[in-house]
VMD Tcl script that draws the C-alpha trace (Angstrom):
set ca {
  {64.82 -77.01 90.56}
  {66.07 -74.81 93.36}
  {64.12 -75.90 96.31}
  {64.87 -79.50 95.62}
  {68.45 -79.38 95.05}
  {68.92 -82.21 96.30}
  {67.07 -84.10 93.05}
  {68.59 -81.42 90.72}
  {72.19 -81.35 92.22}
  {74.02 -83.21 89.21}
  {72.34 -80.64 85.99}
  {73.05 -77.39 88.84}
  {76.43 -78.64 89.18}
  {76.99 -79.09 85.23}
  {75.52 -75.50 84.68}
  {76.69 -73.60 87.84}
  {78.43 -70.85 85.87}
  {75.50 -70.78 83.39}
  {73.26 -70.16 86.86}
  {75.67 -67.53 88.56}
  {76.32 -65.52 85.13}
  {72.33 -65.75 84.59}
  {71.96 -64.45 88.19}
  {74.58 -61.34 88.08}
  {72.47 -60.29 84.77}
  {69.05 -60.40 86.88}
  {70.78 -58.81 89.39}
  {71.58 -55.90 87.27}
  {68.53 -55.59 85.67}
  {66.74 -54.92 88.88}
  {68.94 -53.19 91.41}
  {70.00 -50.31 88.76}
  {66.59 -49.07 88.68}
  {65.26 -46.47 90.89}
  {64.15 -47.70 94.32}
  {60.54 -46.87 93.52}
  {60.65 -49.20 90.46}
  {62.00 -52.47 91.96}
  {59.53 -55.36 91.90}
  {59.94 -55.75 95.87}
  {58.39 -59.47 96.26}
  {60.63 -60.43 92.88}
  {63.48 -59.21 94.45}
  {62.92 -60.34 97.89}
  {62.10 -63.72 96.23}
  {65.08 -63.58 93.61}
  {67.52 -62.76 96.60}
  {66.05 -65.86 98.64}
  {67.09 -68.64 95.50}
  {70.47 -66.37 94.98}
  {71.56 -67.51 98.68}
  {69.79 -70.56 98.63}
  {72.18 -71.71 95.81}
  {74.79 -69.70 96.58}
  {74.82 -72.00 100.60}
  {75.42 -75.24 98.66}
  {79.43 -75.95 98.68}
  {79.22 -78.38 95.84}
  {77.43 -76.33 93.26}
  {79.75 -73.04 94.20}
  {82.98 -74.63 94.17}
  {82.17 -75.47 90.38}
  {82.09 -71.81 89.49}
  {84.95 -70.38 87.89}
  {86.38 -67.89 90.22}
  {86.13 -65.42 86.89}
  {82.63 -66.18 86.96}
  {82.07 -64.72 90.91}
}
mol new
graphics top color blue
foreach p $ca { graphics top sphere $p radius 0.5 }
foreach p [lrange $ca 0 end-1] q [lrange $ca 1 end] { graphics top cylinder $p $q radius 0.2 }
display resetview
C-alpha cells in the first residue's frame, strides 16, 4: 500500500492514526534492544516506509496531534 500511495491514499487517510500508533509500537519494539540485536535491513527498511508516509501532507495532517 505504501509505495503506491497514490492508489491507497483515501483507506491511509481514513486510518492514519491507526498507521502512526502502529508505527511508534514497531518503533519501540526494535530500537530498545541492544544494538547487536536490531534486524538492520528491517530497520533500515521500516525507517524508509516511516518517512515515506510520514512526506505525504495529506495523510499527516489527519493525525491527531496526540497521536505524534
Amino acid at each position: 500500500m505504501i509505495s503506491s500511495i497514490e492508489l491507497n491514499r483515501t483507506a491511509l487517510i481514513r486510518t492514519s492514526n491507526d498507521l502512526v500508533n502502529a508505527f511508534t509500537h514497531v518503533l519501540i519494539d526494535i530500537f530498545e534492544r541492544p544494538v547487536e540485536d536490531i534486524p538492520l535491513r528491517f530497520a533500515k527498511y521500516f525507517i524508509t516506509i516511516v518517512h515515506k508516509v510520514c512526506s505525504c501532507k495529506e495523510i499527516m495532517k489527519e493525525v491527531s496531534e496526540e497521536r505524534i
